[in-house]
N, C-alpha and C positions, 0 to 999 in steps of 0.2 A: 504494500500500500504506500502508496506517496504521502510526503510528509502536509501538503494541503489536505487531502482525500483524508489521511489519518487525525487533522484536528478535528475535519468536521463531522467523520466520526466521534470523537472524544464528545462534541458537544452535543451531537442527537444523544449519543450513551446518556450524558449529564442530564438532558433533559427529559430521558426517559425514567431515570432513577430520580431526577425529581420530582417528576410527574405518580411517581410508587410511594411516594412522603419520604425520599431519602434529603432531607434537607441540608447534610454538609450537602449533598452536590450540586444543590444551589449557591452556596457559596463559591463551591467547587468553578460553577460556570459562571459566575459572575469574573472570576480572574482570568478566563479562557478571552470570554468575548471582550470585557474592559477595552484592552487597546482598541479593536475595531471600533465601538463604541464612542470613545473620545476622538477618534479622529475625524469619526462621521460627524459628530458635534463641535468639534474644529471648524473644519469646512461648513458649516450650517450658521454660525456664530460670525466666522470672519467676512462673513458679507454684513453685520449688524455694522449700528453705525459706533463712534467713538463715545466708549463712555456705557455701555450697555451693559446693566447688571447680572444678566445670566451668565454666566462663566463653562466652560466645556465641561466640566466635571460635576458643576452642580446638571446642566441639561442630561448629563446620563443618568448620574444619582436619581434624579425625579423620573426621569422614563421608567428607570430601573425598579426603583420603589413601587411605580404603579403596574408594572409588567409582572412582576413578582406577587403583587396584591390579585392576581387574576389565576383564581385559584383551579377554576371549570374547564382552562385552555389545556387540548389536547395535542400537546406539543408534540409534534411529527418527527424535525431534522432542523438543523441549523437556519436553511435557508426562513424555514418558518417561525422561527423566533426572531430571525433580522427582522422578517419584514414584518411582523408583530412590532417591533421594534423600532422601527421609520414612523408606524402609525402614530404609537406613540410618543413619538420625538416631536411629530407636525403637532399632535393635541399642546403638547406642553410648551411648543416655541408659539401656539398662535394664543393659547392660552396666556404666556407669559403677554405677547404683543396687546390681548384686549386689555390686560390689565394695566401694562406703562402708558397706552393710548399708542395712537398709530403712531408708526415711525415709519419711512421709505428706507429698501436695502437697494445699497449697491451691491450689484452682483457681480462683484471682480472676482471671487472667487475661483479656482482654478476646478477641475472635473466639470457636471455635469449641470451646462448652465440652460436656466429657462429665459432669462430674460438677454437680452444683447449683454456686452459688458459695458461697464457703465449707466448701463438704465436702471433708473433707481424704480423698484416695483416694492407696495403696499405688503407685507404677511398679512394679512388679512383680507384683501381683494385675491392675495392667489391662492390665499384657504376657497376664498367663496367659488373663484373660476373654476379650481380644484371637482367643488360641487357641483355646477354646472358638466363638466366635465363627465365626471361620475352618471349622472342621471341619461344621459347617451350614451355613455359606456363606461361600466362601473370597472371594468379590467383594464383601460386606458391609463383611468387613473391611477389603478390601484400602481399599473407601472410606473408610473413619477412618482406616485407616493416612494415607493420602494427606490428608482433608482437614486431622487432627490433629496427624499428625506434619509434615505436610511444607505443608502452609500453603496447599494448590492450593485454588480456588476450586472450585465444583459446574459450572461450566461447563470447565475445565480438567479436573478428574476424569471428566468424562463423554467430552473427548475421548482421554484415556491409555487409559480400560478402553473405547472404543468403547461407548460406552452413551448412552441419550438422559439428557436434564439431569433428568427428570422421574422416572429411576429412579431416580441417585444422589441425589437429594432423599428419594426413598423407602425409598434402602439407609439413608442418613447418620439418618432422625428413626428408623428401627427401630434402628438400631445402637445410637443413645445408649439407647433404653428399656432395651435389653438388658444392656449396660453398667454403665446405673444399677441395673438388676435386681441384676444379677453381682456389684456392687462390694458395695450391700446386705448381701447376704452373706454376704461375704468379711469382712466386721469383725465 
């Protein structure tokens, strides 16, 4: 087994023994995923503007805390706790946004951009377009959720939604048109 193929075994294993009440190996996987985690939330944060109180580690702490509080989830494999994971990350960053009031991001950030660079777009108009989005096609979204929020690659999102690589390529380049359409305007 390959050293990739064999973490993400370690963390289906983790989440299936925790999913049985073995709860060190929730701690267990909390140290597995961590890095991926904060770096998603790196990239998610460095587009906020100067001076923004959520910090990387508290946005995974908070995802984490509420992903862990979800007791009923019949955790599958890696791929499906990321993208459990994205959801939650978009709840808590649009959550934190309703609560400081709107702020516009630049999106200079590097990977996987929706907005041009430089165009400064609402968190909370691209939650709402998000929903828009969803209600024509709830796996669209679900792919930006995932590859946006939650940092999975298009080969990782194709195996969470069971889908070939070649669709989610074709959800992810319509999603952002749409988005950019959406955001458009919304200013």
């Amino acid at each position: 087994m390959s050293g990739a193929a064999e973490r993400d075994g370690d963390v289906t294993d983790l989440l299936r023994a925790w999913r049985g009440g073995d709860e060190p190996a929730r701690d267990e996987l909390l140290e597995r995923v961590y890095r991926h985690l904060r770096r998603v939330a790196a990239a998610q944060l460095r587009a906020e503007r100067a001076g923004h109180t959520l910090q990387p580690t508290a946005l995974v702490h908070e995802a984490y805390l509420r992903l862990v509080d979800q007791s009923r989830v019949d955790w599958r494999d890696r791929s499906h706790f990321f993208g459990l994971a994205a959801a939650t990350m978009r709840r808590v960053l649009v959550d934190h946004a309703r609560r400081r009031g709107r702020k516009k991001r630049q999106f200079d950030e590097p990977g996987p951009g929706i907005a041009p660079q430089g165009v400064a777009v609402d968190l909370i108009d691209l939650d709402r377009a998000l929903e828009r989005l969803a209600a024509d096609s709830a796996r669209t979204a679900r792919v930006v959720e995932l590859r946006y929020f939650g940092g999975l690659e298009l080969d990782e999102i194709a195996a969470c939604l069971e889908i070939s690589r070649a669709t989610v390529k074709r959800d992810w380049e319509f999603a952002r048109a749409f988005l950019r359409t959406e955001l458009e305007e919304a200013d």
